[in-house]
C-alpha positions, 0 to 999 in steps of 0.5 A: 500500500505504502509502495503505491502511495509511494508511485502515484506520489511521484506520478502526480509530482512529475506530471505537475512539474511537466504541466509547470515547464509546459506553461513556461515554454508556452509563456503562461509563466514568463521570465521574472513572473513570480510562482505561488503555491496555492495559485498554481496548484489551483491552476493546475487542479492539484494540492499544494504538495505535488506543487510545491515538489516541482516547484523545488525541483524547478528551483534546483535546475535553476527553472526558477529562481528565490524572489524576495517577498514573493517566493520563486519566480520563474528565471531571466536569462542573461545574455551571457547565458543565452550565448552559453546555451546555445553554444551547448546546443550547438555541441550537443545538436550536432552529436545527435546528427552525427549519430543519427546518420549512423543509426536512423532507420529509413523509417524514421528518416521517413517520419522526420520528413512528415514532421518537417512538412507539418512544421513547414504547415505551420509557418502562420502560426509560430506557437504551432510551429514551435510544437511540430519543431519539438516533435521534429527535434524529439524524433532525431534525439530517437533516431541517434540511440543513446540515451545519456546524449538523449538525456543531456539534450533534453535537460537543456530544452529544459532551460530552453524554455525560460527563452521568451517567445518563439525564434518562429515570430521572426518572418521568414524563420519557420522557411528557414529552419525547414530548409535547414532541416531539410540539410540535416534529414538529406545528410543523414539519410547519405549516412554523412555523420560528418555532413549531419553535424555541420548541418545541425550545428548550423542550424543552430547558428541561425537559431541563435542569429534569430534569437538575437535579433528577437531579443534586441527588439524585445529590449 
């Protein structure tokens, strides 16, 4: 008994800790906006224990940060950071190409370029776009077979969405971006690992040009 208690305690922990970060990524909670306990938990329709779990474990990853008098909010990224972030995305995209060229079946090449073609849909709508782009970025992390790259990858989309707003409000971007995965999926399915990291690293690159841009007109 004490076991399931045990299970469905972390479940609804993980599951309120991932509706937290969704609610980031989708800008319901912006950089700076403080986090309360009981709002939350009313928000999200759970106790204030799941909540304050998350919140702790949010807090720990640097998500979020001790705000005087209010608690937690969520975290600002300096620009100094956002530079370093991007520079470990670049390390860290461009490994994932480089084993998937090695390890994705034609299948799975086959389902990237379905995702792509939905991003490329969506290029109207930068909050749908941003969606298809995970998906798209999710299904390429499978597609190079190793979990511990996987994991690092993803804890740092993690931080990625205390980045405000989507490159994909630029004009233009989401065109890009599919012609840059277009380089990647092309790459790989030529078994080019070298080639599929040169063109995940660039595509990187031109995120980051993107993001600069976003945030210079933002301030």
């Amino acid at each position: 008994m004490t076991a399931s208690k045990d299970l469905l305690s972390k479940t609804r922990g993980q599951s309120t800790y991932q509706a937290i970060l969704a609610a980031i990524r989708d800008g319901i909670y912006r950089p700076g906006d403080p986090l309360r306990e009981e709002e939350v938990a009313a928000r999200l329709s759970v106790s204030r224990t799941p909540v304050r779990e998350a919140l702790g474990r949010l807090q720990e990853k640097g998500l979020l940060e001790a705000a005087p008098g209010r608690g937690v909010a969520v975290s600002i990224l300096s620009m100094r950071q956002i530079f370093e972030l991007y520079a470990m995305r670049e390390e860290l995209e461009g490994i994932v190409a480089r084993y998937a060229a090695r390890h994705a079946t034609e299948a799975e090449i086959a389902n990237l370029e379905r995702l792509n073609a939905e991003f490329a849909a969506a290029a109207d709508d930068p909050k749908l776009a941003a969606q298809w782009n995970r998906q798209f970025h999710a299904r390429l992390y499978d597609a190079a077979r190793n979990r511990y790259l996987r994991q690092a990858v993803e804890d740092l989309q993690e931080t990625i969405a205390l980045l405000p707003d989507t490159t994909f409000i630029q004009k233009g971007r989401t065109a890009t971006a599919t012609e840059e995965h277009v380089s990647i999926m092309e790459a790989i399915r030529r078994r080019d690992a070298e080639g599929a990291e040169k063109a995940a690293v660039d595509h990187i690159k031109a995120a980051l040009e993107v993001r600069l841009i976003i945030t210079k007109t933002d301030s």
